[in-house]
C-alpha atoms as one frame of an Amber mdcrd trajectory, in Angstrom:
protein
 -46.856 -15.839 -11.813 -43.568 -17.014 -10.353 -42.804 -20.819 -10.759 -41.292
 -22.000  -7.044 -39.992 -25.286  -7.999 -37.588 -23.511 -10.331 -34.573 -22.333
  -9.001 -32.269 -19.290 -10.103 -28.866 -18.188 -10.890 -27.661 -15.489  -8.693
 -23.722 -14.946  -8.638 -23.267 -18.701  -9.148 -25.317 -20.231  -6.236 -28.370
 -21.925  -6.777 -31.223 -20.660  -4.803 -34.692 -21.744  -4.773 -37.309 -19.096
  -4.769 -39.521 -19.067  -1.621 -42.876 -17.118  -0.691 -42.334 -17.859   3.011
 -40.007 -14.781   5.102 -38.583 -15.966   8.415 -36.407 -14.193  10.480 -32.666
 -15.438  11.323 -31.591 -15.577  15.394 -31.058 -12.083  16.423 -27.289 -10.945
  16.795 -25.893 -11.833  20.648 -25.794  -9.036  23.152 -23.115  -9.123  26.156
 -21.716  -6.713  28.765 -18.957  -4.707  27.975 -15.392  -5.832  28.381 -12.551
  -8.058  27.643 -12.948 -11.640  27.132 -10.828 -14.810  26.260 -11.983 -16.210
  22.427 -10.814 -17.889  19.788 -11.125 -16.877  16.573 -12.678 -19.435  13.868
 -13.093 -18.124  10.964 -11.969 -15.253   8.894 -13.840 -14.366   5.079 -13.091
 -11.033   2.992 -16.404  -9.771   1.579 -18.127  -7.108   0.160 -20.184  -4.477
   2.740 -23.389  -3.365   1.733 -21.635   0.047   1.391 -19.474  -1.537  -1.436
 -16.403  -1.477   0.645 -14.270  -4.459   0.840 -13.965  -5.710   4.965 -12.252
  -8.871   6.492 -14.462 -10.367   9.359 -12.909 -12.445  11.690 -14.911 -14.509
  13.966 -14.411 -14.892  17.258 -15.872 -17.567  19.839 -16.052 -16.738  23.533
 -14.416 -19.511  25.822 -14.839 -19.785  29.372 -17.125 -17.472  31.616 -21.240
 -16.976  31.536 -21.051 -16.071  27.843 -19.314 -19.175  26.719 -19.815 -20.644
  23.456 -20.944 -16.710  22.641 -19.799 -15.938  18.587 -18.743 -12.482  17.598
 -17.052 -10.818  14.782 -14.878  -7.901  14.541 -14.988  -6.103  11.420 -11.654
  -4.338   9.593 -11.872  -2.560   6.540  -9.873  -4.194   3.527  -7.080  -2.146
   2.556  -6.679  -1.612  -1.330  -2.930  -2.020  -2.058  -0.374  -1.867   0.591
  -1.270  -2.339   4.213   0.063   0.527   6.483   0.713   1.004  10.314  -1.999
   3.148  10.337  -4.633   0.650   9.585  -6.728  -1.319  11.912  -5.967  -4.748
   9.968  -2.304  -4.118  10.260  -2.376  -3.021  13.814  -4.668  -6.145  14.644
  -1.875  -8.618  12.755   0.488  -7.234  14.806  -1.534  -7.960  18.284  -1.964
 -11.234  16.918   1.560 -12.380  15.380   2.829 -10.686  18.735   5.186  -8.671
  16.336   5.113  -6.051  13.963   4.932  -7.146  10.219   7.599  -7.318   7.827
   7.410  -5.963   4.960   5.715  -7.676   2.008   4.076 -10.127   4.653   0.542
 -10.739   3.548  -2.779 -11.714   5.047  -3.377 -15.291   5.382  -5.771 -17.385
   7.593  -3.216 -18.881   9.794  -1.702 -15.678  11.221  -5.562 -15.914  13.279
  -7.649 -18.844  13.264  -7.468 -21.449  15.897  -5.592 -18.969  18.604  -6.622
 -17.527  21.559  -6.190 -13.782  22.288  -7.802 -11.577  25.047 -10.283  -9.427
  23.109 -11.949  -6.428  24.123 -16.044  -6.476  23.432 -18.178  -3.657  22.630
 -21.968  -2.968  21.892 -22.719  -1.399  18.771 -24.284   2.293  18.241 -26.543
   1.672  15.382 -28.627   4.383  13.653 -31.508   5.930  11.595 -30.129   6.673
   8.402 -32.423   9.819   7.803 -32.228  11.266  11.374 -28.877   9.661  12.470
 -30.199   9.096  15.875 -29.476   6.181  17.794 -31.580   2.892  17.442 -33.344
   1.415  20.281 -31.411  -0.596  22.974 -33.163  -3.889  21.186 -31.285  -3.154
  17.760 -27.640  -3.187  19.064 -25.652  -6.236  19.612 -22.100  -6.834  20.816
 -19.108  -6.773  18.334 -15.101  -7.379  19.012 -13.460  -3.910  18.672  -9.930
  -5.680  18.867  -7.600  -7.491  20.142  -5.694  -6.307  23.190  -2.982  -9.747
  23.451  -2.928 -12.835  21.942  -2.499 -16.013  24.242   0.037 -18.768  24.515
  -0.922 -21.922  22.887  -3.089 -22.865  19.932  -6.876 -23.756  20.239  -8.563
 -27.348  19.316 -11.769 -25.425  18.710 -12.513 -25.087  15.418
């Protein structure tokens, strides 16, 4: 019999066990295309894959999706970060430069800036059968940024 005014250790956060299961708001779905957004936070964690990824999230300013939050998703590269991949190439869109070399990722090079991002839906699917999900399951994503703005947000 589990005890539920006990919590428990997992990875160094305290959690408190709980019987009850509710379900978290469902990801936002918008049309396709570019918007303006600022990006507010950026974390590097683990995928469920194993893979390391850096999220950056992005908040939609101005239109009929205002206020709309999105990440974009770039896998973490292990030691030296090439041309080739999509976190370089999306440093470079945002720094309005290419990198020099030894420049490393930091937080500033992308939070609190505007940049004109370019918004796609998802194509999730069936492990087993890898067929495509109902329209229900997808959501929107950023799949990158096409030009950062002039100025610096006050969003945060």
């Amino acid at each position: 019999m589990l005890n539920n005014s006990k919590p428990y250790k997992q990875k160094g956060h305290q959690k408190e066990r709980r019987e009850e299961v509710v379900a978290e708001e469902p990801r936002p779905r918008i049309p396709l295309g570019t918007y303006d957004a600022v990006c507010f936070d950026m974390n590097i964690k683990q995928s469920q894959g194993g893979a390391w990824k850096v999220y950056l999230n992005f908040r939609i300013c101005g239109g009929e999706y205002d206020g709309t939050e999105l990440f974009m998703c770039c896998p973490k590269p292990n030691y030296k970060l090439r041309e080739r991949h999509k976190l370089h190439k999306q440093m470079s869109l945002a720094l309005g430069r290419t990198l020099y070399k030894g420049e490393r990722l930091s937080k500033k090079i992308f939070i609190k800036k505007m940049y004109k991002v370019l918004v796609r839906d998802t194509h999730r699917r069936y492990q087993d059968t890898n067929k495509i999900m109902p329209d229900f399951m997808q959501y929107s994503v950023v799949r990158g940024i096409i030009e950062a703005s002039t100025g610096v947000s006050d969003e945060t």
